[in-house]
C-alpha positions as CSV (number, residue, x, y, z in Angstrom):
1,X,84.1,132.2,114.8
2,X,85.6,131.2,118.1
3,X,86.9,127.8,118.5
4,X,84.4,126.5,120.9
5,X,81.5,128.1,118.4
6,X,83.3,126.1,116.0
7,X,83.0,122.5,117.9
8,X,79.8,123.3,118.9
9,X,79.0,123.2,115.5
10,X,80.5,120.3,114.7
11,X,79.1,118.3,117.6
12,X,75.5,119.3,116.1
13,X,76.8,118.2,112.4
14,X,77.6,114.4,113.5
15,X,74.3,114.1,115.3
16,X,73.1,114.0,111.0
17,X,76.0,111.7,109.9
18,X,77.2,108.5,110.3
19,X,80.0,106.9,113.0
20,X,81.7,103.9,112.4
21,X,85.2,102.3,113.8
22,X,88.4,102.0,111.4
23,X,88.8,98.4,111.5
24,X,85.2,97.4,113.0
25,X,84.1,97.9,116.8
26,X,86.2,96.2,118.8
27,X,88.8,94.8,116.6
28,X,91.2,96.3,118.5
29,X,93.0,98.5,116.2
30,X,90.2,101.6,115.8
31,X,92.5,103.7,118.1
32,X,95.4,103.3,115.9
33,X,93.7,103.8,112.6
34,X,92.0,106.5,113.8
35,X,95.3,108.2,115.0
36,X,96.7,107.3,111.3
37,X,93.9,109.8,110.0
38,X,94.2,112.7,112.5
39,X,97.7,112.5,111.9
40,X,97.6,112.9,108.4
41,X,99.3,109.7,107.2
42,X,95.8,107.8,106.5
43,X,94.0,109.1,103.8
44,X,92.1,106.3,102.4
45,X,90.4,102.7,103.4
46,X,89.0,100.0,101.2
47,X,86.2,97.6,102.2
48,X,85.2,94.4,100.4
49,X,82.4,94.6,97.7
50,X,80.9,91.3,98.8
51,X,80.2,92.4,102.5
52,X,78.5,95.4,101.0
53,X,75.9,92.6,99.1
54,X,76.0,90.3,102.1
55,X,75.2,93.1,104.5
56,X,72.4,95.0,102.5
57,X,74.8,98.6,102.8
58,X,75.0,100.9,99.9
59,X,78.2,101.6,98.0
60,X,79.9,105.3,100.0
61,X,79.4,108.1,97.2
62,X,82.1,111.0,96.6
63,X,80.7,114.0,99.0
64,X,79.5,111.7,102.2
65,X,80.7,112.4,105.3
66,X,80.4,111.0,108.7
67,X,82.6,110.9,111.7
68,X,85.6,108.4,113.0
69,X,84.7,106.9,116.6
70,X,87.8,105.8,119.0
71,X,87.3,102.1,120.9
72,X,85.0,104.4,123.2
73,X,83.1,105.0,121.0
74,X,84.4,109.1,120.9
75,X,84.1,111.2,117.9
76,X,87.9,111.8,116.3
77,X,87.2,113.1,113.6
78,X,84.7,114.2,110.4
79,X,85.8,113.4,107.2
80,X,84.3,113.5,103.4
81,X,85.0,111.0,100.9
82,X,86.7,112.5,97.8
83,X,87.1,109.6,95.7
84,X,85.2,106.5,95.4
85,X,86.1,103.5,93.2
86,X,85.4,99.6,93.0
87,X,88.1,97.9,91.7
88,X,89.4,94.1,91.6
89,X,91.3,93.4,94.9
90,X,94.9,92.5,92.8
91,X,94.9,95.6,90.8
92,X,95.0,97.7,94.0
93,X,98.4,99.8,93.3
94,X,101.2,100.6,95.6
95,X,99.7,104.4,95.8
96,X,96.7,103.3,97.2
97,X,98.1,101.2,99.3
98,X,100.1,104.0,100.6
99,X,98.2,106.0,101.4
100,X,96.0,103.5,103.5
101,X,98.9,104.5,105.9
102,X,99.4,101.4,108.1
103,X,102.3,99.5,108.5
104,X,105.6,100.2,106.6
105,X,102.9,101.9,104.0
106,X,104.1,98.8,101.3
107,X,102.1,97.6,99.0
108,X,103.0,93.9,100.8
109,X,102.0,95.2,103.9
110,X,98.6,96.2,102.7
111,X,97.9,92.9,100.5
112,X,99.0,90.6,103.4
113,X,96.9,92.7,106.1
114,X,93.6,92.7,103.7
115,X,93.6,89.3,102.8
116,X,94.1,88.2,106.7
117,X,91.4,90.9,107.3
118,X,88.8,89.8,104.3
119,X,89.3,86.3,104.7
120,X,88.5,86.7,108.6
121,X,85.7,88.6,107.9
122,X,84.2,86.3,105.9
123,X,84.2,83.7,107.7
124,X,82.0,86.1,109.6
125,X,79.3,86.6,106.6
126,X,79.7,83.1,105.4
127,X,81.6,84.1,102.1
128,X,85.0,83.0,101.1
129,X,87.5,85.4,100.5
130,X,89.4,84.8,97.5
131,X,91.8,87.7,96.2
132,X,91.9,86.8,92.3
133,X,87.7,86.7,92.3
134,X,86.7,89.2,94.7
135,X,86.4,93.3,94.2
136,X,87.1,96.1,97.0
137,X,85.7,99.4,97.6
138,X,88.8,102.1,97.6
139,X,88.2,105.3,99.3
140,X,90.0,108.1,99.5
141,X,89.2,110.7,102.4
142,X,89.9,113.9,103.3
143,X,89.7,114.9,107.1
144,X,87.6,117.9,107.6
145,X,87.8,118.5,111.7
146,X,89.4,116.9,114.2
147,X,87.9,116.9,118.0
């Protein structure tokens, strides 16, 4: 297969799955995250149980795919979720954490950003964030093409 039959193939693939922003649309680090992932050093993301519930959205199941948008909105990349696990926010390990990929890859750097992220986003959905109560959903990802 040459590699333009190969993205043609892909571009028709997305138009069944889902795109979404690393970070949310417009939070203005969904060009860095996304770069984390294409470059290899991101190979997981977590999101908070309670938004799930708050926004109606189903838990992601092992096997889904869907595609990694830029700021503009561009496809990045398609990726498919290997591993899928809900788990309390404080006994997210330093593994996990590194492999989130973003900032020194510490687990410090990954409690600190969450809670400043979950606790920003609630405020958002009306729920208080509180990291001793409150679950996340840990993914891990595995990139599958990049555009």
């Amino acid at each position: 297969m040459t590699e333009k039959e190969e993205i043609y193939n892909w571009n028709e693939e997305i138009k069944k799955l889902e795109g979404w922003h690393f970070g949310g649309k417009g939070s203005g680090i969904e060009d860095e995250l996304a770069d984390l992932v294409v470059r290899g050093i991101k190979s997981a993301t977590c999101g908070w149980l309670e938004a799930y519930k708050v926004e109606n959205e189903p838990i992601p199941c092992v096997g889904e795919r869907s595609y990694i948008l830029n700021s503009h909105d561009n496809p990045v990349c398609v990726i498919e979720l290997v591993s899928v696990e809900v788990k309390k926010f404080l006994e997210v390990d330093e593994e996990f954490a590194f492999l989130e990929g973003e900032g020194d890859r510490s687990y410090r750097y990954w409690k600190d950003a969450h809670e400043k992220f979950f606790s920003e986003y609630g405020k958002e959905i009306g729920v208080t964030w509180d990291s001793e109560k409150h679950s996340v959903v840990c993914e891990k990802f595995k990139v599958l093409y990049v555009f």
